[in-house]
C-alpha angles and dihedrals in degrees: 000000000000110000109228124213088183153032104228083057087059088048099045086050093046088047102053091038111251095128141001138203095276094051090053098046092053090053096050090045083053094046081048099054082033086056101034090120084066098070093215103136128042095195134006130205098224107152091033087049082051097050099048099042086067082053103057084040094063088041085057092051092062098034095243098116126130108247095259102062120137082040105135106181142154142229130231114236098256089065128104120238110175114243083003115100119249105184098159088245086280125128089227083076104037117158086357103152115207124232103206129037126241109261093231095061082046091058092050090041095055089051087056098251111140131224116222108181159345116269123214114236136157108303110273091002082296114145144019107241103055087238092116090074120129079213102065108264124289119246132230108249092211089063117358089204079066136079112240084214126255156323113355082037098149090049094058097045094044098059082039089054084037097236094141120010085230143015139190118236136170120230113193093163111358100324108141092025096057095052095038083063100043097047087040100246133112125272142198140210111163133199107301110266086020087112123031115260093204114131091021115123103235122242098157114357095191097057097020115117130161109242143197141253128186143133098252137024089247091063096049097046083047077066118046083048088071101036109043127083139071111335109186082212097068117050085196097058113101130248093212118130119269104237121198101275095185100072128158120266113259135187083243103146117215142197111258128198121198144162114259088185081070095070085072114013106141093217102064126068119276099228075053100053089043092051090048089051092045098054100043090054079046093054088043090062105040085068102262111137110251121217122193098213127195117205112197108197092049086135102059094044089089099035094039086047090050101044093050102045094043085048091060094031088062094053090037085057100045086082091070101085125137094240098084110022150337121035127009127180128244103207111076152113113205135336105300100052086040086065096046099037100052088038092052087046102041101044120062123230098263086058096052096039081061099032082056092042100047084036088060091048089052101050124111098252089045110031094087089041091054111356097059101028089057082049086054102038081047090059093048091040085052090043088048092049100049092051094063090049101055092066094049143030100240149346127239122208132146119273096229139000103244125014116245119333131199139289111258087005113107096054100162118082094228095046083060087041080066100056083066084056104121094014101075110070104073085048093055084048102047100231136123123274134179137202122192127164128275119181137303144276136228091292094039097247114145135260133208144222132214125209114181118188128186116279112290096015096114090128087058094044086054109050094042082051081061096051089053106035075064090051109053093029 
């Protein structure tokens, strides 16, 4: 089938006739079976895609259809789907089927978009490789020896193999950007509560967001348009106005903040250090102001991240049991060895190693020492980061240190931790960041960039993605 770069190709085709929903279904089924070596869904709706593309086709006959019709996209295994399962791809849920949707998915289904499937990630969001999956580890389509980042792995790789035109993910601490990157489309995460977080399995309630893929700046910010916004099911959700996101490119020039330290900073790959560089000399001379920032607690953004999110991770997972619902293990004796027993065989390494980990800072003899100390230097790191933002309209940095690595290959903890490196900030600060592609390295695999904006300032991100997507296409 064609493969669409953007929406408004789907619906002028739609339009004159040269295709339908059920024609579009059926190609990316067959891009799906073609791509089933990839791993990157866990369950597809075939039958049920099927079914409601005739649907929409019949709406669009009579005019009558919601503005996102022709819209295929999938859904990240942390997201609820109502009579579907949703088990994180974590063997603690395991055929666990949800009861409610995610408000975000209502809000696409009742703008006739179709979903289409469920995509494989890290188990619980937990990871950046997409190889903590229950369901075996996705693979990048650009290069199946390689990771397509994590978490939301399979989602990535699905809208880059073009099994879906768009996908739900969940970025906690870089997410969607990092595979984004790492698969070379564009990625969202937007300001913390700018998009209900009902009917997402917590991680870290404080950082999770539900994110964007897409294949252009214009698409994602098509839906966001229809997602974000107050939502009475999620206390956290805010009540801010929903702009127009899609606005037109102008010859607007903005201020611009950067790193210099990034031209030659050892620990990030040379053809992305060279494209940083590069960008930032294109952006100079197309007439944005430049600022040369310094961020002083650049060494507390990974350690406070990780503290934090293991810390609520560890009070979000106690809820997995055995006792209520999902897995429980078989082999006990009474209640105590019930608990540890379904929780050891239900959670990989990677969750209890965080679950430990977030359990000892929260202890009584160590939660002042780390837990409210993160809570400080998070504070400090936000404050840091606003500032700079309030004398310019964004910061560029990379999206991640190195482009995709490996399979098997990063087997330290810390080694994966690193891979978070750039993409945390703007987690630990609640506002929106970007990352679209922007260009390749020696092996052709691509880079990313990250553009981080102050906190409800989604419309602006947009339109200065714009500016640069055109840039590096």
């Amino acid at each position: 089938m064609k493969d669409y770069h953007l929406l408004d190709e789907i619906q002028e085709d739609l339009k004159q006739n040269r295709t339908t929903c059920a024609k579009l279904v059926d190609g990316y089924l067959a891009n799906i079976e073609k791509g089933k070596h990839l791993n990157a869904f866990v369950e597809v709706y075939s039958e049920e895609a099927k079914h409601r593309a005739r649907e929409i086709d019949i709406k669009i006959s009579n005019n009558t259809a919601g503005p996102l019709a022709g819209l295929i996209f999938g859904i990240k295994d942390l997201i609820c789907y109502k009579n579907h399962q949703v088990n994180g791809s974590s063997n603690i849920l395991s055929g666990f089927e949800s009861q409610f949707s995610a408000t975000a998915v209502e809000r696409l289904l009742e703008q006739d978009a179709i979903v289409i499937g469920r995509q494989n990630c890290d188990e619980f969001g937990m990871g950046s490789s997409n190889e903590n999956s229950a369901h075996g580890p996705a693979l990048n389509p650009l290069d199946p020896s390689r990771v397509p980042g994590g978490s939301s792995g399979g989602s990535a790789a699905a809208v880059a193999a073009n099994m879906c035109h768009i996908a739900l993910g969940t970025d906690t601490g870089g997410s969607v950007r990092q595979p984004a990157a790492f698969c070379g489309i564009t990625g969202l995460k937007p300001t913390y509560s700018r998009i209900s977080r009902w009917g997402l399995l917590a991680y870290a309630s404080s950082f999770d967001t539900i994110g964007i893929f897409s294949k252009s700046a214009e698409d994602n910010a098509r839906v966001l348009q229809v997602i974000a916004g107050k939502d009475g099911k999620d206390a956290t959700c805010s009540s801010q106005p929903t702009p127009e996101f899609n606005t037109p490119i102008t010859d607007k020039k903005f201020r611009i903040s950067y790193f210099k330290q990034f031209f030659t900073n050892e620990g990030i790959q040379p053809e992305i250090r060279a494209a940083y560089k590069s960008l930032v000399e294109q952006l100079g001379n197309g007439g944005h102001e430049l600022i040369e920032a310094e961020f002083p607690y650049a060494d507390y953004i990974l350690p406070t991240y990780y503290i934090l999110t293991t810390a609520e991770a560890s009070t979000n997972l106690s809820r997995y049991d055995g006792a209520h619902y999902g897995l429980r293990s078989s082999n006990t004796e009474d209640l105590e060895t019930m608990y540890k027993r379904s929780r050891t065989e239900g959670f990989g390494d990677e969750v209890r190693r965080r679950i430990m980990l977030g359990t000892f800072v929260l202890s009584a003899d160590y939660y002042d020492a780390y837990f409210t100390t993160a809570q400080k230097v998070r504070k400090l790191i936000k404050a840091a980061t606003e500032n700079i933002l309030a004398d310019s309209d964004f910061i560029i940095t990379p999206t991640t240190p190195t482009t995709a690595f490996k399979q098997n290959s990063h087997t330290s903890p810390l080694a994966m931790y690193m891979a978070d490196l750039f993409t945390v900030q703007a987690s630990i600060s609640g506002i929106p960041a970007i990352s679209i592609p922007c260009g390749s390295d020696g092996e052709n695999l691509p880079i990313g960039m990250q553009i981080m904006a102050g906190a409800f300032e989604e419309e602006k991100l947009f339109a200065f993605s714009k500016i640069l997507q055109n840039k590096t296409r």
